[in-house]
C-alpha angles and dihedrals in degrees: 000000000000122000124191114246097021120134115225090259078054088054091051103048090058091040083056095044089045094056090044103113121207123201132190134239103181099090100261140111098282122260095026094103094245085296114139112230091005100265131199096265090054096042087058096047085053085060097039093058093041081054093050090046097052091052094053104048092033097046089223144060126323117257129297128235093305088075104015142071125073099295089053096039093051084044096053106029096089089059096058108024108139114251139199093261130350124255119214097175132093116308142177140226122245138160086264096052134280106329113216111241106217106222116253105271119243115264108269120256091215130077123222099281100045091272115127118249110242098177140322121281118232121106132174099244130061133191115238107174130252142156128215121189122172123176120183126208137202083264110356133052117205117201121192137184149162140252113218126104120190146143127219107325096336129084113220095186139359089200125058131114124240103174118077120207108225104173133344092273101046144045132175116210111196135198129192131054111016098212090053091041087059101049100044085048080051093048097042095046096049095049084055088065096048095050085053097051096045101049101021098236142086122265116248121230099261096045083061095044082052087050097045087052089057091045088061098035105059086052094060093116088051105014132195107256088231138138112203139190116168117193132183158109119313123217086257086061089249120138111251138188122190123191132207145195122212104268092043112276112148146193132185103221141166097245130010141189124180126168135033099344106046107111090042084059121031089068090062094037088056090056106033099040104013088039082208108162089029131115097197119087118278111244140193136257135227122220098248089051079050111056088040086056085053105051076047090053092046090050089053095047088046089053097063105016112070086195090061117071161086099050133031112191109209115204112190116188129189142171082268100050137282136275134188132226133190121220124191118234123183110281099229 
């Protein structure tokens, strides 16, 4: 509004009275002065305090006709009525007078239960169990590996099959995330075709442990969450294992365990197979007191690692093929 006589600083202070919004704490519809039903006293105290306004920030009298009078007063009384405190924040109109909008609140720092909130927890890998176990012999390589798939506390299968045949001489048995464990079984047996097809024999046992190590390897900024132990027969026709970690290094080795249940079965494995900590002679195996350690070994591991359990495939290779071989384990 415009007032004879006003400077322009005049002008501004009643443009910034005018824009100035009250609202009101007191439970009530704002700018009804905390009145239910906006009565006529409040109504003329409205008017009495936007009287009192003008003539502060305009340095005269209040408006003529034009504003005043009852019409104008009960108009115009919503707009100015005095609050509780003043909010300088968003608002919205709305039929009652301007709403104040409360400003979104900041995501909170706890969690649920009191505990502070370090980050979120998805991730792109999961654990899913298995257990790989692979033993060589002077001519013979026995692979082992169970059959259970879960996640956390709950079993999402008693019967799938971590181990891929790749030729007749050599198998890799895998633990950690299924969804890796598939791909990288997809990946390594296709490139064994290949192989195949390009130079019109089969690939040896330690070509595909070289193969398995850059597989890996050229996954290292995103690797495959994968535990590996192949086993097989050499081109010398000597058993061989050969042990992995998940961006590709790789070691040939007498016995192996990766998965789950490493750490359940590498102690028995170092006594019973490395005879390391012993003072008798170290002696050999046959196939046949292999294969029996192992279904021992897997009954230990079951016993203490939920992830490990129900089915243990047994794959035995030797200069003259491979056959396999299932052995029950407890189903809880």
């Amino acid at each position: 509004p415009s007032f004879p006589g006003t400077d322009r600083a005049g002008r501004a202070r009643v443009s910034a009275a005018t824009h100035a919004r009250p609202v009101s704490t007191c439970g009530s519809v704002p700018g009804k002065l905390g009145l239910r039903g906006g009565s006529a006293e409040g109504l003329t105290m409205a008017a009495a305090h936007r009287a009192e306004m003008f003539a502060s920030a305009a340095g005269g009298a209040p408006p003529g006709p034009t504003m005043g009078g009852a019409g104008g007063d009960a108009a115009m009384a919503p707009m100015f009525a005095p609050a509780d405190r003043m909010y300088a924040g968003p608002t919205v109109w709305s039929s009652e007078g301007d709403l104040a909008v409360a400003p979104e609140s900041a995501p909170s720092a706890y969690g649920p239960h009191g505990h502070a909130v370090e980050h979120h927890g998805w991730s792109p890998y999961d654990f899913n169990g298995g257990t790989a176990l692979g033993i060589a012999g002077d001519d013979f390589c026995v692979l082992a590996c169970d059959t259970r798939l879960s996640t956390g506390y709950s079993i999402l299968s008693r019967d799938v099959n971590r181990a891929a045949v790749l030729t007749d001489h050599c198998v890799v048995a895998t633990g950690g995330c299924w969804t890796d464990v598939q791909t990288l079984h997809k990946v390594l047996k296709s490139r064994v075709d290949m192989y195949e097809h390009e130079h019109e024999s089969a690939i040896t046992c330690t070509a595909v442990a070289q193969m398995l190590g850059n597989t890996l390897y050229y996954r290292r900024f995103f690797p495959y969450y994968a535990f590996n132990v192949v086993g097989g027969i050499d081109a010398e026709g000597k058993g061989a294992v050969f042990t992995y970690d998940a961006v590709g290094s790789f070691e040939r080795v007498k016995y192996a365990a990766q998965g789950a249940g490493q750490k359940l079965i590498i102690p028995l494995l170092d006594n019973l197979v490395g005879n390391k900590n012993r003072t008798d002679p170290a002696r050999n195996l046959s196939i046949d007191e292999t294969v029996e350690m192992m279904k021992d070994v897997f009954v230990t591991a079951g016993e203490r690692d939920i992830y490990t359990g129900d089915n243990v495939d047994i794959y035995i290779m030797t200069a003259d093929g491979m056959r396999k071989e299932r052995f029950e384990l407890k189903a809880d």
